[in-house]
Structures are given as C-alpha cells and as structure tokens.
C-alpha positions as CSV (number, residue, x, y, z in Angstrom):
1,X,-150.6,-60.0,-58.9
2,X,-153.2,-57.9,-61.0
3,X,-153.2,-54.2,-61.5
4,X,-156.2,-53.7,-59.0
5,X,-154.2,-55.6,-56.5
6,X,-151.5,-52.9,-56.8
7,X,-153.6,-49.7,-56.4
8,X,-154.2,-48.4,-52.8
9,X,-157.2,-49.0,-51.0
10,X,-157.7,-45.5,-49.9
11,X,-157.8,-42.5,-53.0
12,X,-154.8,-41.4,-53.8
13,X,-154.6,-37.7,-55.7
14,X,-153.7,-38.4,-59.2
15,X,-153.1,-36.4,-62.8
16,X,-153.6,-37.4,-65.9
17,X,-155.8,-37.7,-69.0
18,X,-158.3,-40.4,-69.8
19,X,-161.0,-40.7,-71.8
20,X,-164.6,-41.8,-71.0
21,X,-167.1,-44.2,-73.4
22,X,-170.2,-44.5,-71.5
23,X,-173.2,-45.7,-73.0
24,X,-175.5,-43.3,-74.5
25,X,-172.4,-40.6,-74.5
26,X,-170.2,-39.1,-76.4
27,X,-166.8,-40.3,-76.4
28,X,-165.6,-37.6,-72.8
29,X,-162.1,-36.1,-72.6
30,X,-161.4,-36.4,-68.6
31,X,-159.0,-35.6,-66.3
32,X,-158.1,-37.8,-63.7
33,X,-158.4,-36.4,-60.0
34,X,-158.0,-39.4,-57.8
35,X,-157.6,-43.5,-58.2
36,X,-158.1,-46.2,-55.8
37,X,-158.4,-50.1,-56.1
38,X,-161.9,-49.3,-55.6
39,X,-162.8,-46.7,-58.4
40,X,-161.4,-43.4,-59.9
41,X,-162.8,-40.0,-60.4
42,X,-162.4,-37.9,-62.8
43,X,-163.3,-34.2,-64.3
44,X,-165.0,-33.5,-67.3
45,X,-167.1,-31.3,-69.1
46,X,-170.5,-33.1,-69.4
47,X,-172.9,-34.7,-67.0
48,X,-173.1,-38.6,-66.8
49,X,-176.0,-40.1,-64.9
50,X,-174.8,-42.4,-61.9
51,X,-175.7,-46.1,-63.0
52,X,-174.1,-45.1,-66.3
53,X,-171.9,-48.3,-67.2
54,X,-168.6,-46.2,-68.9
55,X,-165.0,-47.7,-69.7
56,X,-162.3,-45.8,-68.9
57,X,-159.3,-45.4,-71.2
58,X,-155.8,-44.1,-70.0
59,X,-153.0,-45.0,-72.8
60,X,-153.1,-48.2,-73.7
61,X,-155.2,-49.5,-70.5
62,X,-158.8,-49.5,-70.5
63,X,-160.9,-50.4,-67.6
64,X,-164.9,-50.9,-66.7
65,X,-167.2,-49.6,-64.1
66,X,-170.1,-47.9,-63.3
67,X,-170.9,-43.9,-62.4
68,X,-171.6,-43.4,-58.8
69,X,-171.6,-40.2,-58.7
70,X,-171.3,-37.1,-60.9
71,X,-171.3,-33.3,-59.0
72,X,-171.2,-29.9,-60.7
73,X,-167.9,-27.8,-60.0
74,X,-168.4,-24.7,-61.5
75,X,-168.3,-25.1,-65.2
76,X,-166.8,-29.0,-65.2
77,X,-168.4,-32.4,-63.4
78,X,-166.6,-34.5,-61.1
79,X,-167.4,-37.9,-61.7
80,X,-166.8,-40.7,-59.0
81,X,-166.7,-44.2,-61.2
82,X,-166.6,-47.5,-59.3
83,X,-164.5,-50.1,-61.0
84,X,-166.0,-53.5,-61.8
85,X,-163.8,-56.0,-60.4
C-alpha cells in the first residue's frame, strides 16, 4: 500500500511545517492546515498563482502537485495544492 492510499479521502485538520519549491518562487516556509489523499493546503506568506507546479517538502518526504487555489487571510495566503498522483 502507498502513502496516498493511507491518507483519508476527505481533509483532515493537520499541523506542521513544510516547505514549498514552486517554479518561478522562492523556496516558501508553510504551514500545513489540512491533508487529504487528494491534495493538502497550506499557509504561507506569499502568493502562488494557481497552475503553479510546486513540490512539497515535509521532513524527509517530498511530494508534487499543482496550486489550485491560493486566498488572502489577512496578512498570510492559504494555498489549496492538488497532489499529482
């Protein structure tokens, strides 16, 4: 059984650090929010485009997907990233 397989299919609240490589970025200190089998969003400090490719890196795991969506909250961005399966 994979990783994916093991997260649930509906978002689940979640904490945690991670940092963010998307293309044309900065490397993004993040906060995770939320995780699924489907994506993961997280809070940062800077706007990312949706269609942004980004990988994700949380300790020694690293994943790949795409912005969906990215919403201002104040003075931070909460960024909705579907995963690439």
């Amino acid at each position: 059984m994979s990783t994916i397989d093991q997260l649930p299919e509906e978002p689940v609240r979640s904490k945690g650090q991670a940092t963010l490589l998307a293309a044309g970025y900065p490397e993004l200190p993040a906060t995770i929010r939320d995780i699924s089998a489907a994506g993961i969003g997280v809070v940062t400090r800077s706007l990312v485009v949706p269609g942004t490719p980004v990988d994700i890196h949380i300790h020694d795991h690293a994943a790949h997907g795409i912005v969906h969506s990215c919403r201002s909250e104040g003075d931070v961005f909460y960024i909705g990233i579907v995963l690439a399966v």
